[in-house]
N, C-alpha and C positions, 0 to 999 in steps of 0.2 A: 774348367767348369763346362759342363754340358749345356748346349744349349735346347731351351724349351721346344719344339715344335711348334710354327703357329698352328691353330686349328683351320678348318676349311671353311667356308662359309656355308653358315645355318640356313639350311632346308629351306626354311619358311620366309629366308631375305629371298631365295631363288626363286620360291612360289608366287612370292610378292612382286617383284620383277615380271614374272608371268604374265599376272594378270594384267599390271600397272599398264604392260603393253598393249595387251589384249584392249584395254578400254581405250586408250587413247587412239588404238587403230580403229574403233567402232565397232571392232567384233563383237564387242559387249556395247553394247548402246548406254545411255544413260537410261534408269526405270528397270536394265533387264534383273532379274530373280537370279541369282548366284545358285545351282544346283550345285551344292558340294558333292552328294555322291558322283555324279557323271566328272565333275572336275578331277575328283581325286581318282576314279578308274581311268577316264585320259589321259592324266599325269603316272598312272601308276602308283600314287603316294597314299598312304593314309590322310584321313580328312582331320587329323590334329595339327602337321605342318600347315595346313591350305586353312585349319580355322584363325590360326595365328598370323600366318599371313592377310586377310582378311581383317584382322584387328588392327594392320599395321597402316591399310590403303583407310580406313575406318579414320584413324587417327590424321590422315590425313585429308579428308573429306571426298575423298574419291568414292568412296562407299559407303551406303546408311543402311543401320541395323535397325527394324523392325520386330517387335515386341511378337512373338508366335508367329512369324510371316519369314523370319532369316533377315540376307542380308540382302541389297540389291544397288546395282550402280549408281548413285547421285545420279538425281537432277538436277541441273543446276535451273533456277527463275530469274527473270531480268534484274530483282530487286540482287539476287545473288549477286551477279553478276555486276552490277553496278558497283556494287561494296568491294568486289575484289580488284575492279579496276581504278575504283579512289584511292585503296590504299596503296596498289603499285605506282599508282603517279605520284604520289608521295616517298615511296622507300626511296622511288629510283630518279625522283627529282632530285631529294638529298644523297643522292650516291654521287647524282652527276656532274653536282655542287661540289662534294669531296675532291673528285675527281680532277676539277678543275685545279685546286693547289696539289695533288699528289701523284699526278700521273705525269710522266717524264715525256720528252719530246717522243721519244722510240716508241711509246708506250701509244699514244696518239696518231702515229703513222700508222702502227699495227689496228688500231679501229679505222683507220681510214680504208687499210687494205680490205678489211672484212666488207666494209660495207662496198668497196667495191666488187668483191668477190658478189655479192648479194644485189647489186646491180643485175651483176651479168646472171647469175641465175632467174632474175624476174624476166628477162629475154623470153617472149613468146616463143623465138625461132629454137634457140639453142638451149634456154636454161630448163628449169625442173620445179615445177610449187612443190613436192615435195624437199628439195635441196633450200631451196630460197625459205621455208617454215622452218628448218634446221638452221640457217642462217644468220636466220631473223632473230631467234633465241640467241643463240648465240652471241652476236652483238650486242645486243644486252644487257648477256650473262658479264659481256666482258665489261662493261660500265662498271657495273656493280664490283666486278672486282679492280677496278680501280679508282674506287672509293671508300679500299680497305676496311670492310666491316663486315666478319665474316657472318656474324647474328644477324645483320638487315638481307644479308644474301640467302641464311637458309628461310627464312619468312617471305622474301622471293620465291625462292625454286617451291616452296609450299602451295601460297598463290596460284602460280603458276600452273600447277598439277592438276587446281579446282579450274583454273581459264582451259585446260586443257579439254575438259568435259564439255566446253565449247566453240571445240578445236575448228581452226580456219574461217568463223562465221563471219568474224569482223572485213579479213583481208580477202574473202569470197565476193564481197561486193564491187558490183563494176565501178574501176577506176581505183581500187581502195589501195591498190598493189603500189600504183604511181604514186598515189596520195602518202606513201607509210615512207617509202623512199624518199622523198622529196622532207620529210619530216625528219626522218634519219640525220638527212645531211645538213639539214640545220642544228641538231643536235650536237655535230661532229664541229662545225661552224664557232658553234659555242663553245666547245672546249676548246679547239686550239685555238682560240681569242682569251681563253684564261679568263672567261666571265659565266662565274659562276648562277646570276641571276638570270642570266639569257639561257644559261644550259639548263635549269631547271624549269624554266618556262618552258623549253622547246620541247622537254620531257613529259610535263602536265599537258602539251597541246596536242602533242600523240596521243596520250591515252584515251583525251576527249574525243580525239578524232575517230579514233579503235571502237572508244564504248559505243558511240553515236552510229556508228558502222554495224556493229553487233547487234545493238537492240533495236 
């Protein structure tokens, strides 16, 4: 039997990817006007992959469609903002909780490691705020995924994509960097204590900490 071909990936996930970058690095601000023509001659694409692409950052809030005006980067408003940060103290309290009966010794070490890797990147001397924002995700991401539920994890990395339109505001405030680590590792605290009530609180007290930071 011959085997199918896979096919390559569709135009418009790679134009999405594009932009998705584009915004999160600031090159696109949030409020800016989307010019598809100028997009599609610097891509070189037609503006049917880059409208569909478009559709896809839309569907994810990255981007709001205006009635005769196009499209243009989300704003995100504190009220936003507040709602995306309730419900991630929520998805990733009950992740953390999970977490606490199904994540193995090994599995626990390996978050211990991140977050120490993510120590040493906040190092004014030697580390990176851009490495230590990759990190920070990172850590996280990795809760979540050791609280086994991959539906509470893509309504995360969702979230997340909208927190991202107000990248770095929270952990830009002086002391905020000490303050998120110091938070981490009580979280961490909490899991290898296999108390899943203190891990969820330590989770809800971050957030609070982040949003009160933010706004």
């Amino acid at each position: 039997m011959t085997a199918t071909p896979l096919l390559s990936r569709a135009l418009y996930e790679e134009v999405a990817d594009w932009l998705r970058q584009r915004i999160f690095n600031r090159e696109l601000p949030p409020g800016t006007w989307i010019d598809e023509m100028k997009i599609a001659a610097e891509l070189g694409i037609s503006r049917t992959p880059l409208r569909e692409a478009i559709k896809v950052l839309a569907a994810e809030g990255l981007v709001t469609m205006k009635v005769r005006r196009g499209a243009y980067v989300t704003e995100v408003s504190q009220q936003d903002l507040r709602e995306v940060y309730e419900l991630l103290a929520l998805l990733e309290a009950d992740a953390a909780e999970a977490a606490c009966w199904r994540a193995s010794d090994d599995d626990l070490a390996e978050l211990e490691r991140m977050h120490a890797q993510l120590e040493a990147a906040a190092d004014p001397q030697q580390g990176s705020r851009e490495r230590f924002f990759e990190l920070n995700e990172a850590f996280h991401l990795r809760i979540l995924d050791l609280g086994h539920n991959r539906w509470r994890k893509q309504l995360v990395l969702d979230l997340r994509k909208v927190m991202k339109l107000h990248r770095h505001a929270s952990l830009a405030k002086q002391g905020r960097i000490a303050e998120s680590l110091a938070e981490h590792r009580a979280i961490v605290e909490a899991l290898r204590a296999r108390d899943p009530k203190a891990a969820a609180e330590a989770v809800r007290r971050h957030f609070a900490q982040g949003l009160q930071a933010a706004v």
